[in-house]
Each structure stands twice: as C-alpha cells, then as structure tokens.
C-alpha positions in Angstrom: 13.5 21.9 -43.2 10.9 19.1 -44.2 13.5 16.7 -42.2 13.9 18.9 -39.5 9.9 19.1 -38.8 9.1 15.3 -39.1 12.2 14.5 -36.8 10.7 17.2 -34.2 7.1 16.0 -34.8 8.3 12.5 -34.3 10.0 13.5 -30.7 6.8 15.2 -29.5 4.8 12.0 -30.4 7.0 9.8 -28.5 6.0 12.3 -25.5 2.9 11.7 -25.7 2.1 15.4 -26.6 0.3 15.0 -30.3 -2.7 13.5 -31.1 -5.2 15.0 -34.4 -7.7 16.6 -31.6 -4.9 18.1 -29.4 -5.3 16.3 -26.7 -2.5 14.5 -25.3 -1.3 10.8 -26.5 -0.2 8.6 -23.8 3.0 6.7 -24.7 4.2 3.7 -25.6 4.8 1.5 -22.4 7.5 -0.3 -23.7 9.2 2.4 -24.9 10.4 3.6 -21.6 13.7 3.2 -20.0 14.0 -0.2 -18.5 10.5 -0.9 -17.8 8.9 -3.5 -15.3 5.1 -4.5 -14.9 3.4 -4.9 -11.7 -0.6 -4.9 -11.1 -2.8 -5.6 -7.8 -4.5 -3.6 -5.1 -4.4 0.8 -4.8 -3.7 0.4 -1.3 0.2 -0.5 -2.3 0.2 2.3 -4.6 1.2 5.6 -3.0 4.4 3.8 -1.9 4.5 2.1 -5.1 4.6 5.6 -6.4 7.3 7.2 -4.3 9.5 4.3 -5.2 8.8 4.5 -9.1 9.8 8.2 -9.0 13.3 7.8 -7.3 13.8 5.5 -10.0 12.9 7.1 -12.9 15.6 9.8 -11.7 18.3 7.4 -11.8 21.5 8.1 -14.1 20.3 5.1 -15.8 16.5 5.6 -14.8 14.0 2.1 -14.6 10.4 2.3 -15.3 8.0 0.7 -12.6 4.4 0.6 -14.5 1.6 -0.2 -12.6 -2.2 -1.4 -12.9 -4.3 -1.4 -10.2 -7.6 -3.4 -10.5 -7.7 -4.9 -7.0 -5.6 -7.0 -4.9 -6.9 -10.5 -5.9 -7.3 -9.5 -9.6 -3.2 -8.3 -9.9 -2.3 -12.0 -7.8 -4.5 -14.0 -10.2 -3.4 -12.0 -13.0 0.3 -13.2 -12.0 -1.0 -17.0 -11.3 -2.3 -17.2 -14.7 0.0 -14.7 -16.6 -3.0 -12.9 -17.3 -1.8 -9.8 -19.8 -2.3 -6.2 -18.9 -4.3 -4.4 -21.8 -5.3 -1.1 -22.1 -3.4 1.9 -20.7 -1.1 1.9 -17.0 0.5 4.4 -14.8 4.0 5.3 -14.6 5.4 8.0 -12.7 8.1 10.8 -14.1 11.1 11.7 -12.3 9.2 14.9 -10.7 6.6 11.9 -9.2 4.1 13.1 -11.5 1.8 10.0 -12.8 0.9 9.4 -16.4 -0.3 6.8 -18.2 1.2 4.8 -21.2 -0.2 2.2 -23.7 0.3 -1.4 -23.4 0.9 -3.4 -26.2 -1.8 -4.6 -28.2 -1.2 -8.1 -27.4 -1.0 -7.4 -24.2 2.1 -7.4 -21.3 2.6 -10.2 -19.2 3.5 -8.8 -15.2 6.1 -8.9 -13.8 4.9 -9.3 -9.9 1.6 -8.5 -8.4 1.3 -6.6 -4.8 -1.6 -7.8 -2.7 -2.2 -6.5 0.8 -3.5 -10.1 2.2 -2.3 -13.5 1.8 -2.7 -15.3 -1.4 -5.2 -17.7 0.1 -7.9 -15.2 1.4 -8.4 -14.7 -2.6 -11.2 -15.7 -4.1 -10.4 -19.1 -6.6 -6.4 -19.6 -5.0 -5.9 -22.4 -2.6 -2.1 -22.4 -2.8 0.3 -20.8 -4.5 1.8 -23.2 -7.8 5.4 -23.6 -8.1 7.4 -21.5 -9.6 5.6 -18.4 -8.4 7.2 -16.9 -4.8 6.2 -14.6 -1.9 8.0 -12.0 -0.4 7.0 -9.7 2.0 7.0 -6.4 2.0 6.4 -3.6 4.8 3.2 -3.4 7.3 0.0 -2.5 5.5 -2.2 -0.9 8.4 -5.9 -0.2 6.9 -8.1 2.1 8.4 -11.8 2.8 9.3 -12.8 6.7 8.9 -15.4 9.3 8.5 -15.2 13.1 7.3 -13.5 15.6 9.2 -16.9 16.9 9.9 -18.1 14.4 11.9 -18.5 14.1 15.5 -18.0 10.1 15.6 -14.5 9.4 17.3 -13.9 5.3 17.3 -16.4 2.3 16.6 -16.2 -1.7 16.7 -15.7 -4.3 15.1 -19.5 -5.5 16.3 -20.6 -2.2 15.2 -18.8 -2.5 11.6 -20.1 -5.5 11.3 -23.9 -4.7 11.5 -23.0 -1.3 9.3 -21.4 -2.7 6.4 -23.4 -6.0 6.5 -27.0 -4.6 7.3 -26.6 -0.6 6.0 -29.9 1.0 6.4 -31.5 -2.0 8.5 -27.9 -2.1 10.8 -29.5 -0.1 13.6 -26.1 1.7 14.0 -26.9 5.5 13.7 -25.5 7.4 12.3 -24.2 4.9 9.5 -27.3 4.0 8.0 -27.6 5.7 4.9 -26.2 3.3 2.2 -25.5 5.9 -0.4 -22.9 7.2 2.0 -21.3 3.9 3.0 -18.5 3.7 1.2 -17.3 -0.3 0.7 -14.8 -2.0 -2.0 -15.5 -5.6 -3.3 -14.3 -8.8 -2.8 -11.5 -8.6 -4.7 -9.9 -6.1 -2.1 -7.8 -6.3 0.7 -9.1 -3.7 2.3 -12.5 -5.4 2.2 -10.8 -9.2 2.6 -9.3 -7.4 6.0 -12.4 -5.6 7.5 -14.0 -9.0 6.9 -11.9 -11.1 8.9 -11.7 -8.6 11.6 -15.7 -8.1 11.8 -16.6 -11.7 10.6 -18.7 -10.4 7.8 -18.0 -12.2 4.5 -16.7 -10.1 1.8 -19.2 -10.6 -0.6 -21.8 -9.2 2.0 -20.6 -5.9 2.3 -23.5 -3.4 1.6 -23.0 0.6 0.4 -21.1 2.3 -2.9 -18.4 0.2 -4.2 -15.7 3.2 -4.7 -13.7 0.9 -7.3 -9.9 2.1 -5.5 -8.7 2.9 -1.7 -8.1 6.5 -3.0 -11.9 6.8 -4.8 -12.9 5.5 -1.1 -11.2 8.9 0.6 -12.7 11.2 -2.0 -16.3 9.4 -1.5 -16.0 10.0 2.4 -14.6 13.4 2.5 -17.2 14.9 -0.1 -20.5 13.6 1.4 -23.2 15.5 1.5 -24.2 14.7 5.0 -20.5 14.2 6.8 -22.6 12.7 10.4 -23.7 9.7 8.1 -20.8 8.9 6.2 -18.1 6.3 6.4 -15.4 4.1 4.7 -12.2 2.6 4.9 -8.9 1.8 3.3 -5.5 1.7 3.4 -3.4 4.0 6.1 -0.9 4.9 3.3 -4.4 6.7 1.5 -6.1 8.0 4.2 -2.8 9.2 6.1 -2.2 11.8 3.1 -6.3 13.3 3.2 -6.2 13.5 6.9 -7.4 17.3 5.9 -10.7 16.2 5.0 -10.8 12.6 6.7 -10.3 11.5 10.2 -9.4 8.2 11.6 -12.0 6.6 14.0 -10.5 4.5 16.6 -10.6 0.7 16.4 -12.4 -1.5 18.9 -11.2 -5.5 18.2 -13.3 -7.7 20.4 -12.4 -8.8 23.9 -10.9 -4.7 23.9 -12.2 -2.5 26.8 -11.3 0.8 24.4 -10.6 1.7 20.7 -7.4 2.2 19.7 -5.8 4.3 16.6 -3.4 3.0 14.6 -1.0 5.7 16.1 -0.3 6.6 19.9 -2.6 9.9 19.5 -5.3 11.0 16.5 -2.7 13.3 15.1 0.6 11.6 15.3 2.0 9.3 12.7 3.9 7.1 14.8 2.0 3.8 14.5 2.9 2.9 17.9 -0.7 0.9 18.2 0.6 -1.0 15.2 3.6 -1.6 15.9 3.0 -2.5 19.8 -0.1 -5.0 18.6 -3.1 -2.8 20.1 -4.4 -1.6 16.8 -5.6 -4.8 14.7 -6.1 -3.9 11.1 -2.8 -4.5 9.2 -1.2 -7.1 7.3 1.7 -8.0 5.6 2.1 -6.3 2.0 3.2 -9.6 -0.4 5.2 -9.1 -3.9 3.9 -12.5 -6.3 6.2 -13.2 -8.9 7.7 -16.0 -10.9 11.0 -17.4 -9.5 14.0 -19.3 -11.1 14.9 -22.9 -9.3 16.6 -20.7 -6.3 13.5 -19.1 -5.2 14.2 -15.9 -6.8 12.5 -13.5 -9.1 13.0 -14.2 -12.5 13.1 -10.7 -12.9 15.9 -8.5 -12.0 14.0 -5.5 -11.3 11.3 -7.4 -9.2 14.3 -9.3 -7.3 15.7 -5.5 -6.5 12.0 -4.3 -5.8 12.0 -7.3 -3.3 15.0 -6.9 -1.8 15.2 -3.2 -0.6 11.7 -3.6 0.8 12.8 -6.8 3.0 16.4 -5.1 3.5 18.4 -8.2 1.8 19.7 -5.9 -0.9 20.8 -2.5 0.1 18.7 0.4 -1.8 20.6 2.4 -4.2 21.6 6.0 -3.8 18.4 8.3 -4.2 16.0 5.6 -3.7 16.0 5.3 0.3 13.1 2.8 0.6 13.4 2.7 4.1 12.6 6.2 4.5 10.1 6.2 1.6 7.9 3.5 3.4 7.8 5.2 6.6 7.2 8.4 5.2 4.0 7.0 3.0 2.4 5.6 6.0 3.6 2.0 6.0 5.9 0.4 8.7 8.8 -1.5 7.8 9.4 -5.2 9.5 12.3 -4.0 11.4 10.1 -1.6 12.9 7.5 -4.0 14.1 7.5 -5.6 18.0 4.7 -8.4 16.8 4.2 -10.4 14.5 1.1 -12.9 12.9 1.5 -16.2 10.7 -1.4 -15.3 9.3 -3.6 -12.0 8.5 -5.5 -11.2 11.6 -4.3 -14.6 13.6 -2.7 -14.1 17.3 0.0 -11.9 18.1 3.4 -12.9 19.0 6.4 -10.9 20.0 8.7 -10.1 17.7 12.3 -9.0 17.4 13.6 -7.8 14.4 16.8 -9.4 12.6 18.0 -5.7 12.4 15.8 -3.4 14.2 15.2 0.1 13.0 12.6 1.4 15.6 14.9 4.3 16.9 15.2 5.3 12.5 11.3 4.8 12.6 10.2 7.2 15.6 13.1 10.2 13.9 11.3 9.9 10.2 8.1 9.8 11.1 7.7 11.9 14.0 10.9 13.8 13.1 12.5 12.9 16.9 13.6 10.2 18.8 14.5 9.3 22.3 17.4 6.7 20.8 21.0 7.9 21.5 22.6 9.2 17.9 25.6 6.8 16.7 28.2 6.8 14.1 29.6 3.8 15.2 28.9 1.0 17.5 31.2 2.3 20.4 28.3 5.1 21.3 25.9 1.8 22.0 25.9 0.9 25.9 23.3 -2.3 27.5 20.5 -3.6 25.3 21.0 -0.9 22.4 25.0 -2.3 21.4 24.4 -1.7 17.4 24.6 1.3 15.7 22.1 1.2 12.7 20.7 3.8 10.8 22.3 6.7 12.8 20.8 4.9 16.2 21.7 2.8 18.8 19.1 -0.4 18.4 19.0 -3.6 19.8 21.6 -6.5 18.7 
C-alpha cells in the first residue's frame, strides 16, 4: 500500500497538481513529450498557440514552449543563446495553456518569432552566420479604441502627435495618457507604428501594457472608452472584437482610411492583401542553421516549413487553415509584396496561390469554382489547389 501511494503521489507531481500549500506546481519543461523552445513577441502567439495544441494531440505528441518577452528580446535572445529562466507556456492537447519550469541552468531556444525584420532591433545590424530567417505568414497590426467609442478611423499624422505628444498632442479625444495604451521598444507592434507614423520607438508616450493581449484588456476596460486607444497585433485584437473595434488606417498621401478588411466586420483582409491597409509585416522564425541553411533543429525546420508550405503539415495540424483562422494571412494569399517592413509595394504572385482557400476559411464562401482535380480549371484559374481553382 505504502508503494502504491508514493507511486500515485509521484504521478500527480509530475502533473503539476501537488505542491505543500495546495496550490498547483507547474511542471518540469523538459519533461514533456518532445519539447522545442521558442521566445519573442505576443503578437505571434495566438497562432503560436493553435499550432502547439494540434501538436500536443499528435499520436506521438511534440511540445512547442514558448516565452514571450518582446519581439527584439526573443531575436537577441537567439543571437546570443541567451537561456530562458524561470517558468514558459505550453499548451495541452484541449489548447488550454499552462506553464512549466525551466531548468535551473537555464534552456537555450530553439528559434525566436519577431514580427519585424531583425535589423529594426535595437543593438542588431545583421544577422551572424549560422543563424537563418524564414518567413512566416502576414502579421497585420492594428490601431483600435473601445467598442464604446464614437471614433471610426485616424492617421498616421494624427498617431503620430498622440503617441508622441499624449496630453500636449492636441488630438482630442486621445489625450489622456493614462488611457494611451503603447508597448516599448522592444516590440514590433511599437517598431511598426513607428515607421508608419515616423515617431521613434523610444518616444512613444502612455501605459506600457508589457504584451499585445495586456494592450486589448487595457483598451477595452477604460474608464472613459471616448479617450482611450492602443494597438497591436490583428491576430489579438481580431479575437476581442466584442469589446474593441478597429479604427481605420489613414497612411499618408491616402484620401481615406482604410481597415485591414474590406468592411469593419468582415475578416477577409482584402485591404491587406490588395496593399491599401499599411500596417503588416512579414512574421520571421530566427534560428540556428546547419551548413545547408537549415534549422538545426528538426522541430523548428517542420515549424518552418508548414508555415512557408515547403513541407506539407501533418494530419491534424492544418497550418494553413490555423493561420487564416487566427487572423494572419498566409503568403500565398497575398497580391503585394515589400523587401522591407513598410517599404513600397509591388505586385505579387504567389508560387502556389491559395486566395480562393483564403476568402472560403475566413469568410466561410468564395466566388472560386470548387475542384477535385485540375480538369474543373478553365482560363487564368488552370490549377486545382486546396479544393479551388487558382492561378498557375
């Protein structure tokens, strides 16, 4: 019986359930199935999420475990193999999050996710050898204010004076600074809004809210909803439109605002993808490489391939799907394109477009002609892909 007990108290505490006051013990990191390491920015991490939870459920389940400090913190944190201390998040196979303890000494990551390029970091010129970039999906970021509100769109000359000035911006009704809600240099939230407005990033004013999902809360629980404003990542404020609403972008030279989407309510990201809405960037995976140029480590070179389509996802973990549905827009989905975050547009056409695919999961219709097979594909649209006929 004594057996018996310790063996079943043992189990529990590998849980995570004991702990001598009852409260709940978080778990050992590494003892996990298959666990990988990634840290960066909180704008990544709702899709981050949705992945890690497909994957837990796997027949032979990985673990992706996650820190998120800030963009420019996880890439530096890969640039100098900086090690993760402290306690991370995981999520279960139900996509519940939980935390589990690093090792004492510390855990070297694996790759970092940053929502800018590595150069618009504070301290990187250039990225050493040995350390690669792949891109991910579309990272669109958005400007917003309480549902509240009556404000419907503003500019980028107006952001400018509101985040830079605050109280003395002149810009009613954002000049309260207790309820302009900003991140800090390290983000790539706040690294974006500063290229678009011209405002440097360490001359944002207002309440640092520390994560793009602390920035939603901040917004949507202010005390005075006319005055308040912030901004962050689509994939955040997409999921709280309940209590936060998107105002509509104004870039300069632009006769009109424009949402990220072709209406206030749809999720479409036409505007994004068409190249009228002008906050978004590429997501980038950092990682170390081998002498090919790929990640050194396995998981990361699977993370990296299903999100640029070079290796197909497994079964139950449809990234292509997941990245749509968490407010992020694959390449393949994209008509324009930048060399660099917020440079000029160019048209684009996709390797392997998946537009038609787009428009069904997130607006749950499309105007594309259905296809098993290539021999349902007539004029431009000749390739079946995704259930759609696309573009060769």
């Amino acid at each position: 019986m004594m057996q018996v007990g310790r063996s079943m108290a043992l189990a529990a505490l590998a849980a995570g359930v004991l702990s001598a006051g009852g409260a709940a013990w978080a778990v050992d990191c590494s003892a996990l199935p298959s666990p990988f390491y990634g840290i960066g920015g909180s704008a990544q991490r709702p899709l981050l999420g949705r992945v890690a939870a497909r994957l837990s459920a796997l027949a032979q389940p990985r673990t992706l475990i996650y820190q998120a400090p800030g963009a420019c913190v996880g890439l530096n944190a890969v640039l100098n193999n900086t090690r993760l201390t402290g306690q991370a998040t995981y999520w279960n196979a139900a996509g519940a999050e939980a935390t589990c303890d690093l090792p004492i000494t510390g855990q070297i990551p694996d790759f970092a996710t940053v929502g800018n390029q590595a150069t618009l970091c504070p301290g990187v010129t250039a990225l050493p050898a040995g350390v690669g970039d792949f891109e991910g999906p579309i990272t669109t970021f958005n400007v917003f204010v309480p549902r509240a509100s009556s404000q419907q769109s503003i500019s980028a000359e107006a952001a400018y004076f509101v985040f830079g000035f605050g109280r003395d911006s002149g810009v009613a009704p954002w000049t309260d600074e207790s309820l302009i809600i900003r991140r800090d240099a390290n983000s790539a939230a706040q690294i974006v809004l500063g290229l678009a407005t011209g405002l440097p990033v360490e001359r944002f004013r207002g309440v640092d809210a520390m994560t793009n999902g602390r920035s939603v809360s901040l917004v949507a629980m202010a005390s005075n909803p006319e005055a308040a404003i912030g901004f962050a990542s689509a994939d955040n404020a997409d999921a709280n439109r309940a209590t936060v609403r998107t105002l509509a972008w104004q870039q300069p030279g632009q006769r009109c605002g424009y949402w990220p989407d072709s209406t206030a309510t749809s999720f479409d990201k036409r505007n994004v993808r068409d190249g009228l809405y002008g906050l978004w960037t590429v997501a980038h995976f950092f990682t170390r490489v081998d002498g090919a140029g790929q990640p050194v480590n396995p998981n990361v070179r699977d993370l990296t391939g299903w999100f640029n389509g070079s290796i197909p996802s497994p079964a139950g973990v449809p990234v292509l799907d997941i990245t749509i549905q968490s407010g992020s827009v694959p390449l393949c989905a994209m008509r324009v394109r930048r060399d660099r975050d917020l440079g000029p547009l160019a048209s684009y056409a996709p390797p392997a477009p998946c537009g038609c695919y787009f428009d069904r999961v997130a607006t749950g219709s499309t105007s594309c002609t259905p296809c098993t097979d290539n021999t349902a594909c007539t004029g431009s649209a000749r390739v079946c892909r995704n259930g759609y006929c696309e573009a060769n």
